[in-house]
C-alpha positions as CSV (number, residue, x, y, z in Angstrom):
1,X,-56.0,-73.8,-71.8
2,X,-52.5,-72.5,-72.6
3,X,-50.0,-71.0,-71.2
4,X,-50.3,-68.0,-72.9
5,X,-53.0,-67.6,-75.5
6,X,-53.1,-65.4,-79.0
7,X,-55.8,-62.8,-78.6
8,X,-57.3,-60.4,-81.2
9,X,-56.2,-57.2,-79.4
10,X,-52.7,-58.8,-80.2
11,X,-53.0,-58.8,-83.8
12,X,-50.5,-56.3,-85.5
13,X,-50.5,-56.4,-89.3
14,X,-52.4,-59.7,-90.1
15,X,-49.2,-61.1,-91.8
16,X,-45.7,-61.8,-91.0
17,X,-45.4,-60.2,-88.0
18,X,-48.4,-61.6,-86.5
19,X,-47.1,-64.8,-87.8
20,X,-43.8,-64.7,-85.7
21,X,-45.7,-63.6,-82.6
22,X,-48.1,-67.0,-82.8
23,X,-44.8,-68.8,-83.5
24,X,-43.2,-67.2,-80.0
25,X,-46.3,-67.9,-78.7
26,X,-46.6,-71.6,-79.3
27,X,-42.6,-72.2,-78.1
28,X,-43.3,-70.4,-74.8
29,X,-46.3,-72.7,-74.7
30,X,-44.2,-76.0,-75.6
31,X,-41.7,-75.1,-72.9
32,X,-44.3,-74.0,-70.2
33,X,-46.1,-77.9,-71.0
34,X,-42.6,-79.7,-70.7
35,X,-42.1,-77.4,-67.1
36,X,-45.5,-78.4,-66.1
37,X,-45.1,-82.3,-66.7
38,X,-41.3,-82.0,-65.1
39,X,-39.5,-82.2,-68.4
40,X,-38.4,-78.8,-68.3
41,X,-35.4,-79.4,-67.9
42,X,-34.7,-81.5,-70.0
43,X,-36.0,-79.2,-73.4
44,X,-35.1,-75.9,-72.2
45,X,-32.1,-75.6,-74.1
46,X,-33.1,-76.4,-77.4
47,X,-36.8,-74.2,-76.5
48,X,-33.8,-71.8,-75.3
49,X,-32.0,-71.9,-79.0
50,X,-34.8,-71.9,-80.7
51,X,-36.4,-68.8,-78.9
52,X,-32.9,-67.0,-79.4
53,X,-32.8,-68.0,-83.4
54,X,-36.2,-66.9,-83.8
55,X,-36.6,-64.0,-82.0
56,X,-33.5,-62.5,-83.7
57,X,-35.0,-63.6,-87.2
58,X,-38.3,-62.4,-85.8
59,X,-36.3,-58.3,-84.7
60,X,-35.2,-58.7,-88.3
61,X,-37.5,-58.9,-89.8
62,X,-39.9,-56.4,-87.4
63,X,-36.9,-53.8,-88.1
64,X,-37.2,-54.2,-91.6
65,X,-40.7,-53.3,-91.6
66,X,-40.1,-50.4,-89.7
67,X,-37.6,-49.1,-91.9
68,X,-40.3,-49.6,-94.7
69,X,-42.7,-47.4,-93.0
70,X,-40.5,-45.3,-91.6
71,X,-41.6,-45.8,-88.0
72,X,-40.2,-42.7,-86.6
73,X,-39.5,-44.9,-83.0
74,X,-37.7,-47.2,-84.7
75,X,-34.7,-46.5,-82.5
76,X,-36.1,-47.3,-79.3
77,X,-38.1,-50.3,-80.6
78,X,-34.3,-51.9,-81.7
79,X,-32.9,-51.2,-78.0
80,X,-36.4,-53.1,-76.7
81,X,-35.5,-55.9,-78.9
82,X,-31.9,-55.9,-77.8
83,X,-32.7,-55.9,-74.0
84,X,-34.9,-59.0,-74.6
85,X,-32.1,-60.8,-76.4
86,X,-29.4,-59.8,-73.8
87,X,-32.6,-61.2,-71.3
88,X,-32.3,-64.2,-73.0
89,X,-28.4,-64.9,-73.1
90,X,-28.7,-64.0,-69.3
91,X,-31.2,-67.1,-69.4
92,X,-29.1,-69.2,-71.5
93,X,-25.4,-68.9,-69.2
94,X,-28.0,-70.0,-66.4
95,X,-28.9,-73.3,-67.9
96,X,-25.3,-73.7,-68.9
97,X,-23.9,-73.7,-65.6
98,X,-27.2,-75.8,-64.4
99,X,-29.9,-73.7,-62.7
100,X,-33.1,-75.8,-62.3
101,X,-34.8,-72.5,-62.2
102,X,-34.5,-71.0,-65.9
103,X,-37.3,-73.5,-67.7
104,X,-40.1,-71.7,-65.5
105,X,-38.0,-68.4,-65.5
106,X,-37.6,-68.3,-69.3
107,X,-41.7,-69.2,-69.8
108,X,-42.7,-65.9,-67.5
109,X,-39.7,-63.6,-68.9
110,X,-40.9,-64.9,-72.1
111,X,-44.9,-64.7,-71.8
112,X,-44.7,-61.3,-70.1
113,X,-42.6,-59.7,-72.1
114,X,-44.4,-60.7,-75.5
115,X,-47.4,-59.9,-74.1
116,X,-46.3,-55.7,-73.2
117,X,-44.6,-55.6,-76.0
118,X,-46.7,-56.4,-78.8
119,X,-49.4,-54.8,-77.0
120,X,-47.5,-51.4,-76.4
121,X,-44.7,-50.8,-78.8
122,X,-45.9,-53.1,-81.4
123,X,-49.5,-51.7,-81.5
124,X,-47.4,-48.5,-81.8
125,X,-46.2,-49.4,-84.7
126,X,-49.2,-51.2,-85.9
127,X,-51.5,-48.1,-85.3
128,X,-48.6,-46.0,-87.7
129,X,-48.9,-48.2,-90.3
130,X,-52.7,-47.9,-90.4
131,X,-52.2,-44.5,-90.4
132,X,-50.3,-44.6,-94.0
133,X,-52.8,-47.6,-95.5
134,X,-55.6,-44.4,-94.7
135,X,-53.6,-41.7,-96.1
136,X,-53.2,-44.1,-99.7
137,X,-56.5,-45.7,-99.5
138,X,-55.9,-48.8,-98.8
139,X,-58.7,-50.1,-96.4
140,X,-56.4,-53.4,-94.8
């Protein structure tokens, strides 16, 4: 069993978002397995950089969406995303200067807040853009 598993209730737009969440999901998993067998260590900063790249790529392209739709909390979705990135530049000065801590930090910090967020804001935002599929008739 994983670390943290994709579930149906997690499932946002059946595309590209979804996409990036299994992709988040799967490097939380690879650092969590490299923790677990004591090489944590070693791979959290490039688990670290990747996480960063991709989850800014990832808010990018979630944003962009938004803007499409014109998710009317589109505002306070951005300021989520930017807490979570300053969350993980907080992680990554603690690996620079050494802390044994941050490979099982960043895997919780990580897990959990995927986990509320597409399940709160993102379903949010999933549940408007069903909302304008119904008002064209479209039946995705």
């Amino acid at each position: 069993m994983s670390f943290f598993e994709w579930t149906p209730d997690m499932e946002i737009d059946g595309g590209a978002i979804d996409d990036d969440h299994r992709q988040l999901i799967a490097l939380i998993n690879q650092l969590h397995e490299h923790t677990v067998a004591g090489r944590g260590h070693v791979v959290v900063g490039q688990v670290l950089e990747k996480l960063i790249r991709y989850t800014q790529e990832h808010f990018q392209r979630e944003e962009a969406v938004m803007a499409t739709v014109d998710y009317p909390l589109t505002a306070e979705h951005h300021h989520q995303h930017e807490r979570f990135a300053d969350r993980m530049q907080e992680l990554h000065h603690l690996h620079a200067s050494h802390s044994l801590a941050v490979s099982s930090m960043l895997s919780l910090a990580c897990r959990d807040w995927l986990s509320l967020h597409i399940r709160r804001s993102d379903r949010d935002l999933a549940q408007h853009i069903q909302a304008i599929r119904n008002r064209s008739g479209d039946p995705r």
